[in-house]
Each structure stands twice: as C-alpha cells, then as structure tokens.
C-alpha positions as CSV (number, residue, x, y, z in Angstrom):
1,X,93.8,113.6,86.9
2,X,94.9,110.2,86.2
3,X,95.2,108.4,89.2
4,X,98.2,105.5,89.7
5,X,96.4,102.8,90.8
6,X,98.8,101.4,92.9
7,X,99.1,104.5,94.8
8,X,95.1,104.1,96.0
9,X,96.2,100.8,97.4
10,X,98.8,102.4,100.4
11,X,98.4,104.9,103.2
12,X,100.3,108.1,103.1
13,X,102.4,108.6,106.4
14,X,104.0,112.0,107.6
15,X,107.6,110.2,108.5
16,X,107.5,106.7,107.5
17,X,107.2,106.7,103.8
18,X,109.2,103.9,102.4
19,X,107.4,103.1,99.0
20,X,107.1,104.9,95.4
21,X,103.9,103.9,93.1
22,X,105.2,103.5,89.9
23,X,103.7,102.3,86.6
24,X,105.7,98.9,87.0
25,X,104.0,99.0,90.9
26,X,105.2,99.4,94.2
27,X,109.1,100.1,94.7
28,X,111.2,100.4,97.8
29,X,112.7,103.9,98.7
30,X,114.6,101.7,101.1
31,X,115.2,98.6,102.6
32,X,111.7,96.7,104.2
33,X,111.7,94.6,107.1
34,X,109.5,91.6,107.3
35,X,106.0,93.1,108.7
36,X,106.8,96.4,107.9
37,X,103.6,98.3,106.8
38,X,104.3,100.2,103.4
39,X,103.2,103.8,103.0
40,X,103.8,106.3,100.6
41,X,105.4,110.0,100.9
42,X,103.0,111.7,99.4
43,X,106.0,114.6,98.7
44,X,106.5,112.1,96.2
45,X,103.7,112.2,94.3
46,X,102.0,114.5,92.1
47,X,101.0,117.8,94.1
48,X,97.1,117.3,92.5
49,X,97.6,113.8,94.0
50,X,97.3,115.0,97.6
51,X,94.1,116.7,97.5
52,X,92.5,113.7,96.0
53,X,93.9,111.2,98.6
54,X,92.2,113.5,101.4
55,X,89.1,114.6,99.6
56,X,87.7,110.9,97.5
57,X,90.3,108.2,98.8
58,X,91.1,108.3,102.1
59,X,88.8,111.1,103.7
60,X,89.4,109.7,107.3
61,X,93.3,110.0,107.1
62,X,94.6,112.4,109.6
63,X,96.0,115.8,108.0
64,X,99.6,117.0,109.3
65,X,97.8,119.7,110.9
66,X,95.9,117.0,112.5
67,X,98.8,115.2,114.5
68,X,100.0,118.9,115.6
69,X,97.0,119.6,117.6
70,X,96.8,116.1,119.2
71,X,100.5,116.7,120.2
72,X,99.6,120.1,121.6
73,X,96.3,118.8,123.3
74,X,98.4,115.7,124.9
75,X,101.5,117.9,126.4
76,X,99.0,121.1,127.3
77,X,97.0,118.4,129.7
78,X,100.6,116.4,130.5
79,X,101.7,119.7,131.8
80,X,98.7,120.8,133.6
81,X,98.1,117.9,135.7
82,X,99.7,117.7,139.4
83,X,102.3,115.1,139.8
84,X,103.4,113.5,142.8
85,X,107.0,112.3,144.0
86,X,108.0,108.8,144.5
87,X,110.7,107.3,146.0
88,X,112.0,103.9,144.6
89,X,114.2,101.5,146.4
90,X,116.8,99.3,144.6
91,X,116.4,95.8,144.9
92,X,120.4,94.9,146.7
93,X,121.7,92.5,144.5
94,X,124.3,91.3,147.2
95,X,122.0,90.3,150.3
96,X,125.2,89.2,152.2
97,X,126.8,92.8,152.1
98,X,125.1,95.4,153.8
99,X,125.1,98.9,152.4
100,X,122.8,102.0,152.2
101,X,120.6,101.6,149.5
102,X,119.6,105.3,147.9
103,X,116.1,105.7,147.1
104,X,115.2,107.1,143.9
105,X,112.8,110.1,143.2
106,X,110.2,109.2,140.5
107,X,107.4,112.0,138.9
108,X,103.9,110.4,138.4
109,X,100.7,111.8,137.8
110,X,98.5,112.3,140.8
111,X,95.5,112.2,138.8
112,X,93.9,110.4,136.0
113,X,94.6,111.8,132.6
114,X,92.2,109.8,131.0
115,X,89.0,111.2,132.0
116,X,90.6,114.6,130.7
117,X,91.3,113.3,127.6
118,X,87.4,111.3,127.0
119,X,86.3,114.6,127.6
120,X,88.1,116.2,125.2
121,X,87.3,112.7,122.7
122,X,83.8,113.3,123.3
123,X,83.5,116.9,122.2
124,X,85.4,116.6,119.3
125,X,83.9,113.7,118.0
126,X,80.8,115.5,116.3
127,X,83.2,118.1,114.3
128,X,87.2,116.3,114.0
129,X,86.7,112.4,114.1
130,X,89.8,112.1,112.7
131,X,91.9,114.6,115.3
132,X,89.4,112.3,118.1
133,X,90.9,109.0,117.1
134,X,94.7,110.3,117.9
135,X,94.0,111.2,121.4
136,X,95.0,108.7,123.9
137,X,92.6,106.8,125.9
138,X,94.8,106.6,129.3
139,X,97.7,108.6,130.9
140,X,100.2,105.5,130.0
141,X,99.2,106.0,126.2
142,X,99.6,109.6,126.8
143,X,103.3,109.3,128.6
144,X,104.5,107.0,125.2
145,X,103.0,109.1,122.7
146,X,105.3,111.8,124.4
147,X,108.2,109.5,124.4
148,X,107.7,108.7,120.9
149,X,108.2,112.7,120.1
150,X,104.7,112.6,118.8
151,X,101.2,111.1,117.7
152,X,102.5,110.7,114.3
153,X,105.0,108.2,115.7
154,X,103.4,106.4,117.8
155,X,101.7,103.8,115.6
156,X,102.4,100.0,114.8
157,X,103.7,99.9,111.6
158,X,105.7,96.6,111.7
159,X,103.6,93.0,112.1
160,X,104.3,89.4,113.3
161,X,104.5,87.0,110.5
162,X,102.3,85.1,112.4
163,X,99.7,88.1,112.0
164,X,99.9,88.4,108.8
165,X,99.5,84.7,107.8
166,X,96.3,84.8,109.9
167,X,95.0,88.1,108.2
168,X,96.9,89.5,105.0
169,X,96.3,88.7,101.9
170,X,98.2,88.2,98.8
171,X,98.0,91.0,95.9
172,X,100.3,88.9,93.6
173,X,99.7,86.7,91.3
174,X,99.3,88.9,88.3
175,X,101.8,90.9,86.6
176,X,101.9,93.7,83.6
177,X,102.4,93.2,80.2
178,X,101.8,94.4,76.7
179,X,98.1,92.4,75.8
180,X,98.5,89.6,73.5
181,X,98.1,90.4,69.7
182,X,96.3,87.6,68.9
183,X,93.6,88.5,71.2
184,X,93.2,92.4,70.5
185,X,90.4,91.1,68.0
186,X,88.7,90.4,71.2
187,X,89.0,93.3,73.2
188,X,86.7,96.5,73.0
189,X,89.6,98.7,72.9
190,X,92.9,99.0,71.1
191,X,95.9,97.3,72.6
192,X,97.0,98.4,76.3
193,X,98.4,96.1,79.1
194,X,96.7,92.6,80.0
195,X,97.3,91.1,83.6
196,X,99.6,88.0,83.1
197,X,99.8,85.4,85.9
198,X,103.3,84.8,87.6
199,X,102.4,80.8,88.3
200,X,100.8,78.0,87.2
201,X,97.6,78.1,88.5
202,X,94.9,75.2,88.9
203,X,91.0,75.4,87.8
204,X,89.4,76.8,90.9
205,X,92.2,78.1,92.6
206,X,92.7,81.9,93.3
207,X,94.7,83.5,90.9
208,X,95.4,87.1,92.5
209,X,93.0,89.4,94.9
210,X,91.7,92.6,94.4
211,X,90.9,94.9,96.8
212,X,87.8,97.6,95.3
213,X,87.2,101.4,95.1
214,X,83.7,102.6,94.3
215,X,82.9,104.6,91.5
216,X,79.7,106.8,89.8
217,X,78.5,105.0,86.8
218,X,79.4,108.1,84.4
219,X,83.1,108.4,85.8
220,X,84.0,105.0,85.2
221,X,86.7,105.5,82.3
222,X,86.1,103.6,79.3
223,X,89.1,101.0,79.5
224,X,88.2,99.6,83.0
225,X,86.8,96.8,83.1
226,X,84.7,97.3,86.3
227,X,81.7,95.4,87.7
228,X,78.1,97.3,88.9
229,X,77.8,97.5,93.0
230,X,75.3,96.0,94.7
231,X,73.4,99.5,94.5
232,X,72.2,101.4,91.3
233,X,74.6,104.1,90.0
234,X,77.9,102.8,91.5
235,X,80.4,100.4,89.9
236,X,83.2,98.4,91.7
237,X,86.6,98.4,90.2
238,X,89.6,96.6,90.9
239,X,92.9,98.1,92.3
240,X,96.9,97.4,91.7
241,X,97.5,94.5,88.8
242,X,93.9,93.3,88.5
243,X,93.0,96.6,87.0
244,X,94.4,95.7,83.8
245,X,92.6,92.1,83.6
246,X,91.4,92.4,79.7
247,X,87.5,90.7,78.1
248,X,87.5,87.9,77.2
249,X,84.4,86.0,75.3
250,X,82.6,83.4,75.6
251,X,83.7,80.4,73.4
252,X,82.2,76.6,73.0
253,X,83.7,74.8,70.3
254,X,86.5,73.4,71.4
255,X,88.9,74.5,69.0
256,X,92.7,74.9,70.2
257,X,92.2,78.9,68.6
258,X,89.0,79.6,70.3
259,X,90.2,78.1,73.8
260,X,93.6,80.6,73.8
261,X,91.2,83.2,72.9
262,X,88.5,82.5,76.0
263,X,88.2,83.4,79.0
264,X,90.0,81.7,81.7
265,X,88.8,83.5,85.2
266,X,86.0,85.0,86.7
267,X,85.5,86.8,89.8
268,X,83.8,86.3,93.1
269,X,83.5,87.9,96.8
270,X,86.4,86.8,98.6
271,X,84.7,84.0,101.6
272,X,87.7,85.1,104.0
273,X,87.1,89.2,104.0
274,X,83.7,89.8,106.7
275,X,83.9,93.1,105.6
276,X,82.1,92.0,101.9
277,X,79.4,90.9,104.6
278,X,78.5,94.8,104.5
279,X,78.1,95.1,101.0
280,X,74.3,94.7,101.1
281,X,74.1,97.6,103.8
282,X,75.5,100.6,102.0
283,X,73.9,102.6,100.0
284,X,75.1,104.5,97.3
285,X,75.8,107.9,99.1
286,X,77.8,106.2,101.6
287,X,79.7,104.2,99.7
288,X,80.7,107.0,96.9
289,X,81.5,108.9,100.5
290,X,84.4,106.6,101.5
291,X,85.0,104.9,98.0
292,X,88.1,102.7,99.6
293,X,85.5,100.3,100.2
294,X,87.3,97.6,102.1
295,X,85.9,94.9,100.1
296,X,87.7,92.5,98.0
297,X,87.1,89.9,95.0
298,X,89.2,86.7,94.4
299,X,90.4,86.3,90.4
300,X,89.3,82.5,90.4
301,X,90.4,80.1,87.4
302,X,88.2,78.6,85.3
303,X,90.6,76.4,84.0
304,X,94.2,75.5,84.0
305,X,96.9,78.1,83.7
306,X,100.3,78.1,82.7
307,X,102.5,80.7,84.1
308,X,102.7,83.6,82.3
309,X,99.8,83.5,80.5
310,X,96.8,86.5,80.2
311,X,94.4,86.6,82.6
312,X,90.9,87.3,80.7
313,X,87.4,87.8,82.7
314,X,84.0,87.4,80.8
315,X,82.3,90.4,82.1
316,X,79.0,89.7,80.1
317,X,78.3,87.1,83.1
C-alpha cells in the first residue's frame, strides 16, 4: 500500500487523536494547545494502514489490547493488597477559638506495591516488552494511573515551551508544490511535486529537517530520492515535506540558466540529534527491524535562497 508520509511521522493514540495526515500534511481535528503532542486516530486512516503502523513502523507501540491488561494487572494487585486506616487531623485555621477538630479516616496501602509490580515487569519482559513498559514502577504511579481511569491516560502529552526549545526540532521550512517546468529536463522522472522553501534562507543555514525511515534497497520506490545507510542493502529516506526534494545536477558555468537549474542544498547528519551517534552500530537486521530509525539529516543551503523557491539535492555526491 502507499503509505502517507506524514502519517509515519506521528504516533497513534487510543483517546487523544487530534491530527489527520493529509496529502497537503498534518491538519487539526481540533484545536491544539501550545506543547500539545500530536497523534493520529488511526480509525482515521486507511484500515491496511493499521497493520503496517504495528508490524514495520512502530512495532514497539502498545496495542489496545495492550493498555487493557495493564489496567487489569494494576487494579487486580490494587485490590489484593491490605490497606491500613489513617486518621488525619485538620490544621485549625482559627488558633484563638477552640473547637473539636474531627479526624479524618484515610485508606493507604500497608504494603509496597512496587515490588509486586517489578516482579510482574520482570517476567514479562522476555515475551510483552511493550505490556512491561505500562506497568507502574511504585504504588503512587499505580494510585494515578487509576485516577486517570487508565494506562492509556496517564501519559504526558502536553510540553513546556521551554522543553521544547531545548529539544524539538523544526519540520518546516519546506512546502509542496507542483515541480518547476523548466527544470523537469533535469529530473529522472516526469513531473510530480518539488519541496519549495517558505523563507529566505542563507548559504549554510538549515533549510528544513528530516527525520529518516529505513528501507531494503529493492523496496525503495523509484521516485524517492533516498540516500544508502551506513550498512549494505539498506537506504535512508526522508519523511513529511523533504520527501519530495527533487535532483538536481551538477552545474559550473556560471550562466544565469544553468544556476536556476543547479542544485541549491545538500544534506548532512544533524550535529544536535545523539541519536545519529548510533548509526555506525546497527546493522542491517536491526535497523530494517525498527525502521523509525530516530535519526535525522539537516537540508543545508548551498547558496542563497529566495523564499519560495525549489529545493534541489545533488544526490550523485
């Protein structure tokens, strides 16, 4: 099937879907707050789509039937522990009127949940690592996962801005368009869509980045323009906008035709992601395994760029 590419870029989530991939991108099913992570309802999506996103994209991603059991394994041991009565006593807010204070009767486990649950953790870690990583480490975990009505709830999906200055990237830059006619002469297939920048960009600044999703050399289709991974038989190509990023040649003369008709980026490992540092220790099986690889490339000019002008990469170097 023909997977949307913007669609391998988000998570699926069982109750906070909020995006649709479309072929224009990623659209709001409803209004986003600042630092809200985006996910996709995957009820949305082609039904052929679903079995891909478990089985190649995202093969750690927790199944429905995955949050069910944690549920039931957390309020089976929440229930089977002893508990123990309390008694708290009001702080008296007037300390100049005296008055009988009722103490009030509080439930609390007697015993440590946690060492039930890394029990648990532990044997299922060699058969379900991804029903292990929803358990709860500690009985406070445990108690809010039950307040939150379920595992599948109790995640983080909003950030700081703060945060995600420090760590986020930017996926812009780039935009779709129809590919320029007067450079289809230098493109090894017919017509299609060309990445076009949405500012002015500098020589040697970043023009977009590109997250990357591995692929076996004889799947890679014939009008993506992907590069070969660091190990034989797997090529890297890029996801959202950058996928469309036409060929350009190489071109020395100096005229004004040959200049518009040149290349005008290149790529190169993105210096900020430490998870490219791992690119040298996969091999091919385990890459191809979990082909969300992680790492990223940065769309660099090579020269000046007006706004809204096509992107071209010279793959031959």
């Amino acid at each position: 099937m023909d997977i949307p590419i913007h669609a391998m870029l988000l998570k699926q989530h069982p109750h906070f879907g909020n995006v649709q991939s479309t072929k224009n991108g990623i659209v709001a099913k409803r209004n986003i707050e600042i630092g809200e992570e985006l996910y996709i309802d995957l009820n949305d999506m082609d039904q052929q789509f679903a079995s891909v996103y478990f089985d190649v994209l995202h093969p750690l991603d927790p199944l429905n039937e995955d949050y069910e059991k944690a549920d039931n394994i957390v309020n089976d041991i929440m229930e089977a522990i002893p508990y123990a009565t309390v008694y708290e006593t009001p702080k008296r807010k007037n300390y100049k009127q005296r008055s009988d204070r009722k103490k009030n009767p509080k439930q609390i486990p007697s015993v440590d949940a946690g060492r039930l649950f890394a029990v648990i953790k532990d044997a299922l870690e060699e058969y379900n690592s991804k029903l292990e990583n929803l358990l709860p480490d500690t009985t406070v975990l445990a108690n809010s996962i039950i307040e939150k009505e379920g595992t599948a709830q109790f995640i983080s999906n909003h950030r700081s801005v703060e945060w995600i200055t420090k760590n986020g990237i930017c996926l812009g830059g780039i935009s779709y368009q129809s590919s320029c006619p007067t450079k289809q002469a230098m493109m090894e297939h017919d017509g299609g869509e060309g990445a076009f920048t949405t500012r002015s960009v500098a020589a040697g600044e970043v023009i977009a980045t590109a997250p990357l999703y591995a692929m076996p050399v004889e799947e890679v289709p014939v009008d993506r323009n992907c590069i070969p991974a660091p190990v034989t038989g797997v090529f890297l190509c890029p996801l959202s906008f950058a996928s469309s990023i036409q060929k350009g040649g190489g071109c020395d003369d100096g005229s004004e035709e040959c200049s518009s008709k040149a290349a005008n980026a290149n790529y190169q490992w993105s210096q900020y992601n430490t998870g490219n540092q791992s690119r040298n220790d996969l091999s091919a099986h385990e890459l191809l395994k979990n082909p969300m690889t992680g790492w990223t490339i940065d769309i660099i000019a090579t020269r000046n760029i007006a706004r809204n002008e096509e992107v071209f990469v010279d793959f031959s170097n």
